[in-house]
C-alpha positions in Angstrom: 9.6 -20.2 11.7 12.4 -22.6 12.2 15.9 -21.3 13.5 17.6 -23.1 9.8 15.1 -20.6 8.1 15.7 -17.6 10.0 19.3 -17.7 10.0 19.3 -18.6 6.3 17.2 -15.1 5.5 19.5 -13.0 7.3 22.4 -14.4 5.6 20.9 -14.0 2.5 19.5 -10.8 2.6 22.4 -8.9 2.1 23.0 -10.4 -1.3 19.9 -8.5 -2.4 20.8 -5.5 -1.5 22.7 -4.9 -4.5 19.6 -5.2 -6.9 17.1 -2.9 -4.5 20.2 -0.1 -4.6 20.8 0.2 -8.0 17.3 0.2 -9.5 15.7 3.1 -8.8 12.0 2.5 -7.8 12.5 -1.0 -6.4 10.2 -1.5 -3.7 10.5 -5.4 -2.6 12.6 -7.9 -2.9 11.7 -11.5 -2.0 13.3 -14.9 -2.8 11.2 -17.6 -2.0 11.2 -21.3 -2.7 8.7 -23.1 -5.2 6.0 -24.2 -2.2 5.8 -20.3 -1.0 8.7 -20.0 1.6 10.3 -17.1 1.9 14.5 -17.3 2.0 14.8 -13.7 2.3 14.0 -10.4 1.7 15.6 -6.9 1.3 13.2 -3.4 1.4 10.0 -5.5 2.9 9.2 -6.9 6.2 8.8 -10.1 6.9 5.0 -10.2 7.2 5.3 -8.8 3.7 7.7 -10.7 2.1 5.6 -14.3 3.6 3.1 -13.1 2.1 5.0 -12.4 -1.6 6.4 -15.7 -1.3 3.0 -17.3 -1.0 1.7 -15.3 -4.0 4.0 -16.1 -5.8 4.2 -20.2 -5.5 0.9 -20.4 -6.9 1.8 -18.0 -9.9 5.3 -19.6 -10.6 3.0 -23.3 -10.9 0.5 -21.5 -12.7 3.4 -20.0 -15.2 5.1 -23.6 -15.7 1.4 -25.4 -16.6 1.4 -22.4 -19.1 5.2 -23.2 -20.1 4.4 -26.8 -20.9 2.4 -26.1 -23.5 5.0 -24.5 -25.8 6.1 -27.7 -28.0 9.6 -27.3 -28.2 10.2 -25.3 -24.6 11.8 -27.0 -21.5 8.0 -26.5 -19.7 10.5 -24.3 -17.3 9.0 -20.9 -16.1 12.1 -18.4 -16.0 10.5 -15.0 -16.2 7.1 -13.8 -15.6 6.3 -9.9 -15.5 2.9 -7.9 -14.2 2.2 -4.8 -14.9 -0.8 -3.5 -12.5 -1.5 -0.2 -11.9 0.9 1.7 -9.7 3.7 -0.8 -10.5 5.4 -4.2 -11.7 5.8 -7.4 -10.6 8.6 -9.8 -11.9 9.3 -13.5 -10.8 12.3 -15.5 -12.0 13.9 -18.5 -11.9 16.4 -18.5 -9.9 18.2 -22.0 -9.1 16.8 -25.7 -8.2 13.2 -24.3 -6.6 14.2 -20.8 -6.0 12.8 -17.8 -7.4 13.5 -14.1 -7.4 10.9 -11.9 -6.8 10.7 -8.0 -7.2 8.1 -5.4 -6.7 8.5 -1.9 -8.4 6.7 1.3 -8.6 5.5 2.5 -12.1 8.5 4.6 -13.1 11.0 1.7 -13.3 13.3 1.0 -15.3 12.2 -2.6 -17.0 15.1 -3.4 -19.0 17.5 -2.2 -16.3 15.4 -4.5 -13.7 15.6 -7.7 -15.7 19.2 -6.9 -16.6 19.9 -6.7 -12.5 17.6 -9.8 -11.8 19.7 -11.8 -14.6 23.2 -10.5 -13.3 21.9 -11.3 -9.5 20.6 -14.8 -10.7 23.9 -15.2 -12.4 26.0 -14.6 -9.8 24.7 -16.0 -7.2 22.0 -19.1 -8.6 23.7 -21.9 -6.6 23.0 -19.8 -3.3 19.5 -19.3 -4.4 19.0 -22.7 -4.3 15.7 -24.6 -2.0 16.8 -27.9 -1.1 13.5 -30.1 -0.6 11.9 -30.7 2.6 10.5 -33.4 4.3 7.6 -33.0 6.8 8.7 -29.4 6.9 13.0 -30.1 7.7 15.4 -29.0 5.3 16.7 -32.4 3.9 
């Protein structure tokens, strides 16, 4: 993991701090860029949160295929949610090839979780943002 990367998690982590507190039952938070790299993470450790991140890019492509075929949509994934047993899973659009991603145990709160993810995207969307890389380097 590059030194950009690691720096950039820790000073983002702290943002989602906020959204893990106040939802009770919040068990991971993970924001990741669209290829599968994690930014940062709050409640998880990092081996966990990697492999969120890379979960996720596959199901955030697989949610905007899906998203094109709506005729009068953008073809723009913004929300996805997955209820499994023991839990949820949410991923959201979160700025220019970021996503938010959030795992809860079964007795959250699901409007009060999207509300948080939406005021968190809100607020803070243009720091959530993955600037595209070349042969790996932030460009």
């Amino acid at each position: 993991m590059s030194k950009h990367v690691t720096q950039q998690r820790r000073n983002m982590d702290w943002m989602l701090k906020d959204l893990a507190s106040s939802v009770p039952e919040t068990r991971h938070v993970v924001v990741l860029s669209s290829d599968g790299l994690c930014m940062a993470q709050y409640s998880t450790d990092i081996d966990v949160a990697d492999r969120l991140a890379a979960a996720c890019a596959g199901l955030q492509s697989l949610s905007a295929a899906i998203a094109t075929e709506f005729p009068h949509g953008d073809g723009q994934m913004r929300l996805v949610v997955i209820e499994v047993s023991g839990g949820f899973f949410y991923l959201m659009a979160a700025g220019a090839g970021a996503y938010l991603a959030v795992l809860a145990d079964s007795g959250v709160d699901a409007g009060l979780m999207g509300q948080r993810m939406r005021d968190l995207v809100a607020r803070l969307g243009e720091h959530l943002t993955s600037p595209p890389r070349v042969d790996g380097q932030v460009t």
